[in-house]
N, C-alpha and C positions, 0 to 999 in steps of 0.2 A: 397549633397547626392549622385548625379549619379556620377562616374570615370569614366568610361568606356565602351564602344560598341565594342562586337566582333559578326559580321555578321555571318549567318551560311546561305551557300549557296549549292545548291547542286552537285556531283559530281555524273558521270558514275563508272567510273576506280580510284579504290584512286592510282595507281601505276603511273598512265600518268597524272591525275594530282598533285601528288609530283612533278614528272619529271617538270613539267610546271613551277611552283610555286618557287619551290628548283634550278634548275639548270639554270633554264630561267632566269626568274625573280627576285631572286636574295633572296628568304626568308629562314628560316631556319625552322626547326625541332619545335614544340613547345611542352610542355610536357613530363613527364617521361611515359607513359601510350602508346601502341598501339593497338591502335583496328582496328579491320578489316573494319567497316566500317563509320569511322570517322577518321577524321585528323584535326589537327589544326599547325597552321602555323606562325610565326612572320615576322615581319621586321622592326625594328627601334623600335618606339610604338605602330605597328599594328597589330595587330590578325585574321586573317580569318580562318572561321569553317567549313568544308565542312561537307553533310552527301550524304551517299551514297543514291543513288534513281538513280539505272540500266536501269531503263524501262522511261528515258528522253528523252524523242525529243527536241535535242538543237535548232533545229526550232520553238520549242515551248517555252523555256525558255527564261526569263524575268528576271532571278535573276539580280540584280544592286549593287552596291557598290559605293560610291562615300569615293576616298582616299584623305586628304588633305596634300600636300607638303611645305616645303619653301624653295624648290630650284626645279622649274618644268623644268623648259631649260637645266638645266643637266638630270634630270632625264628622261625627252626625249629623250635627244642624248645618253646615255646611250641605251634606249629602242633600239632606229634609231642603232647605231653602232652594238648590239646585236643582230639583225634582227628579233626580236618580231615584230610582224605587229598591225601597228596603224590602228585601224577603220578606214576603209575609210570615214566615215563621223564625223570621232572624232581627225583631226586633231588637233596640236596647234595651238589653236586661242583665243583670246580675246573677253570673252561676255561679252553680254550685262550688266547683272547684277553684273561687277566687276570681274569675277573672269576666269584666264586665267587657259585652261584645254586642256587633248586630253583621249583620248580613247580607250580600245584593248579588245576583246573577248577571254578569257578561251575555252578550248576543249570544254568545256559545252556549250559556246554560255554566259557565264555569263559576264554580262560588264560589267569593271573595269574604272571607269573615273576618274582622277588624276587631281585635280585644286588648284591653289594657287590664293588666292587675293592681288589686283594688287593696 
């Protein structure tokens, strides 16, 4: 019955976070539809939703994501060579519970955590 999950997280700026998403990180455009304060985004078979909410303190935000990969070691060095900044507590490492990940924060303070099992 379920397909699919597209997370909807939120954003200050949809301009700097395209910039972030799109240029950065490497996602594209999703949809024929533009609205001002919404965006949705792909990469591969992934979706992310933002909606706008201005008045964020990204010291306050919690949004999460957890993306799953089957090639994280590229997709790190990709990050590493690109100079996106890894969470300093989200390097690549190996947990406990099988599953090898690392971690980077959006403009928003949103964390994006990328793991593959190992």
């Amino acid at each position: 019955m379920l397909t699919a999950i597209h997370p909807k997280i939120p954003m200050r700026n949809k301009t700097i976070t395209k910039e972030y998403y799109i240029n950065k990180l490497g996602f594209e455009d999703f949809g024929m539809a533009n609205y001002d304060e919404y965006l949705m985004i792909q990469k591969d078979n992934i979706q992310i939703h933002f909606f706008e909410f201005k008045e964020l303190d990204p010291k306050e935000n919690y949004g999460q994501v957890y993306i799953r990969t089957d090639d994280i070691e590229k997709l790190y060095q990709f990050f590493l060579e690109s100079k996106i900044a890894i969470h300093p507590a989200g390097t690549l490492q190996t947990k406990p519970w099988g599953q090898k990940e690392f971690s980077i924060l959006d403009p928003d303070n949103n964390l994006l955590t990328f793991g593959q099992s190992i």
